[in-house]
N, C-alpha and C positions, 0 to 999 in steps of 0.2 A: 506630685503632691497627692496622697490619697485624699480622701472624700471627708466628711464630716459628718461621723457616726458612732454610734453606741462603741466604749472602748470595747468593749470584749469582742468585735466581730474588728476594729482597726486592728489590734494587735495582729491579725494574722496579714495587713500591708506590711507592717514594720517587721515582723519575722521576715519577707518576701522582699523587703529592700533596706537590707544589714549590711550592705557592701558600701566599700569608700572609697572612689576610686580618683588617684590613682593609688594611694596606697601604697604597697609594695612592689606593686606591678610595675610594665614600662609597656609601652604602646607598642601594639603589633599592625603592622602593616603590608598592603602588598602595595607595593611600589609608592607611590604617595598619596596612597589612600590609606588612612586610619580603618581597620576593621575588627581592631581586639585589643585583649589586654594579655600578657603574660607576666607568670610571675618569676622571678632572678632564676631560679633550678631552671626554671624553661628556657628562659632567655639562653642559660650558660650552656644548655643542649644546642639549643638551634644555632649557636654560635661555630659547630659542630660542621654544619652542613655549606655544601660553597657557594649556594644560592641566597644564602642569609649571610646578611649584614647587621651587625649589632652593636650599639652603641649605649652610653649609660642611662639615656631615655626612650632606643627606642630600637626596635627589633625589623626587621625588612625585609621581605621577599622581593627578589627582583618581579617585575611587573613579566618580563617575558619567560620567568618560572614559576609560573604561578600554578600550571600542571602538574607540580613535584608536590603540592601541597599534601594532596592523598600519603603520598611516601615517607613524606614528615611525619604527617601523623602516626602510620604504619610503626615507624620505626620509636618513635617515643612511648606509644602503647607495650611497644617490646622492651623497653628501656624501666617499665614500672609505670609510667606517668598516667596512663589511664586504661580505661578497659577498650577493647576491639570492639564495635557492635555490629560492622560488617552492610551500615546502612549511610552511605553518601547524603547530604546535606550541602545546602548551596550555601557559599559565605559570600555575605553583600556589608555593604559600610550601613545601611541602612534598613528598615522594612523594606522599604519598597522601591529600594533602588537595586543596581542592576547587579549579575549574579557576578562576582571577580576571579571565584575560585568554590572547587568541592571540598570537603573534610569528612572524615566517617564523624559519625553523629556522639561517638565516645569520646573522642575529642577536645573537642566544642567547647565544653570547660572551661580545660587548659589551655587554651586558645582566648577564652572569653570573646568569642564572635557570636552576633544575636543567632540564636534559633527561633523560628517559628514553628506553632502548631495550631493543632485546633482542639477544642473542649466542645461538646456537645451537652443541651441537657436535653435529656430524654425524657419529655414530659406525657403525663395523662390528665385529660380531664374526666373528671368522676363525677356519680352528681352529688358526692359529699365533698366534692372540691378538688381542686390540682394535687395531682403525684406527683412523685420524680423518682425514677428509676435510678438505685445505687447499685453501685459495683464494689466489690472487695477483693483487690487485688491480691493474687496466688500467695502464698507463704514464699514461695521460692522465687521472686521478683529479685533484681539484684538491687532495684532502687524501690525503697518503700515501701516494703510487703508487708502484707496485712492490711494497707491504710484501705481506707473508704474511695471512692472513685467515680467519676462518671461514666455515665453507659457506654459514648465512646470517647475515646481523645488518642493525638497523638500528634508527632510531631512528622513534618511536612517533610518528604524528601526529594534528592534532586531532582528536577525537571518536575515534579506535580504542584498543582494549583492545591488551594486550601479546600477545593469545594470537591478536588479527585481526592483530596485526602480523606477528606470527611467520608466520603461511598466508599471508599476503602477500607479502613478503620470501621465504619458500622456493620459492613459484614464479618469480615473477620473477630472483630469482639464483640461482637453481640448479637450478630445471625439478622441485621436488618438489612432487606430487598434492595435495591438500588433505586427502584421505584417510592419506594418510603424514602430513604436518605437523600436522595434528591430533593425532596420536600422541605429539607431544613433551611432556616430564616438566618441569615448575619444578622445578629447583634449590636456588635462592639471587640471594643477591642484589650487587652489589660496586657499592660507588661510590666517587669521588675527585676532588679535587679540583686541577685542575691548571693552569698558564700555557700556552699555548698559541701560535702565531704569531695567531691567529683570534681570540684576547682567550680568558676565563678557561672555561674547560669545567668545568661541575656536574655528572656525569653519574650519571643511576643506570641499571645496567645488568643487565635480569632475564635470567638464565641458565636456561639450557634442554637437557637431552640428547634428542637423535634418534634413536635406531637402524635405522638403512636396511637391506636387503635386501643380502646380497652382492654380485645384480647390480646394484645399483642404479646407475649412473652420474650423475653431475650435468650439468647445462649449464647457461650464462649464457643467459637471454631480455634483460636488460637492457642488459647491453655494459658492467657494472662489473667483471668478473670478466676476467680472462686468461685465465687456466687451472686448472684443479683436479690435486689429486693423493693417493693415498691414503696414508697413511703409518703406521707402526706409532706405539703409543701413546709407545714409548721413544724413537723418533726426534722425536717433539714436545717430549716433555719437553727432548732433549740440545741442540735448537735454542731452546727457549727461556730454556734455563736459561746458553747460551756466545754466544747472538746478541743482535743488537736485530732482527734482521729482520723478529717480526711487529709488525703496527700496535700502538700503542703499549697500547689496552686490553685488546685481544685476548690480551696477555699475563696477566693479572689474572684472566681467566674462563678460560684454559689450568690457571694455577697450583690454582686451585678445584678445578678437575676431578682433576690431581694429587692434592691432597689427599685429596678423596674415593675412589681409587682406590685410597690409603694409598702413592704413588711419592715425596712432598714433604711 
């Protein structure tokens, strides 16, 4: 249930949880664990392979081939179904239950198995009042370019905690020290579930405040970032609340921070 707030800043829950499920889908699992949704074109692939069982509601990986996951995905990325990104991702039935199986992170989707990551805001304090450092993601992004963004984010891979994620991700997109990114605070938590061009996004997304140093400048090491820019806290809110311009979750973990600030 989203929150109880000004329509123009809900609207962007309800874009982020458009999906109906089951829908057209039928349950994917590995062994008798429920950990996704696929949709019939999927299902009638995996029906393909001899480790998969499939039936009219539900699709099944044997529990003692749950190592061939990777190769499923491999070979349905080659099929059309999704893009390669060449980054393993843990699939669990839940946040924070235990890891069942790997998947490349392109996947994930078509699979409809939750992803986690992490959203960072990169905040300043000034003495004309709190920044927050945006991001504007490269033209040549394959998902979302151009949109607006946060200083770091990014989605968790196999074997890393949210908090190796995070000193990960802030160096590499934005040149922050591990001694500073270390410093970041959990938050909360926001997840949704949504249709996507990429098949169905599960995502749970742990949020995090930063507070950097006046001087601190950012840069991309990565080449994901365009450019940064620092902006007052109320110029975030009045673009998030009359645009679509930032990526589509970044709005979600924006709105939070509002919240918490008592602005929303």
């Amino acid at each position: 249930m989203r929150p109880r707030m000004d329509k123009r800043l809900a609207r962007h829950f309800d874009a982020c949880n458009n999906a109906t499920l089951p829908g057209e889908r039928i349950a994917f699992a590995i062994g008798t664990t429920q950990v996704g949704w696929v949709r019939p074109e999927v299902a009638r692939a995996l029906a393909g392979f001899p480790a998969m069982a499939v039936g009219p509601r539900r699709a099944t990986l044997a529990a003692d081939a749950a190592g061939d996951l990777p190769a499923t995905g491999r070979a349905l990325s080659e099929q059309g179904f999704c893009r390669w990104r060449g980054e393993a991702f843990d699939v669990r039935a839940s946040g924070d239950g235990p890891v069942l199986a790997t998947l490349d992170r392109g996947a994930l989707p078509i699979f409809g198995v939750l992803a986690a990551g992490v959203h960072v805001n990169g905040l300043v304090q000034r003495p004309d009042g709190l920044h927050l450092w945006i991001a504007r993601r490269a033209a040549d992004k394959a998902l979302d370019p151009g949109k607006l963004d946060h200083l770091v984010a990014g989605g968790i891979p196999s074997g890393m905690t949210p908090r190796e994620t995070v000193v990960k991700e802030a160096a590499e997109e934005a040149g922050v020290a591990r001694v500073l990114a270390e410093t970041a605070v959990e938050t909360g938590l926001v997840s949704y579930t949504m249709e996507r061009p990429e098949g169905l996004r599960r995502d749970w997304l742990i949020c995090y405040d930063l507070f950097l140093p006046e001087d601190f400048v950012p840069h991309a090491a990565d080449g994901e970032v365009e450019s940064f820019e620092l902006w007052p806290v109320a110029r975030v809110l009045d673009r998030v609340r009359d645009t679509d311009d930032f990526k589509f979750n970044v709005n979600l973990v924006l709105i939070d921070l509002f919240r918490r600030l008592g602005l929303a």
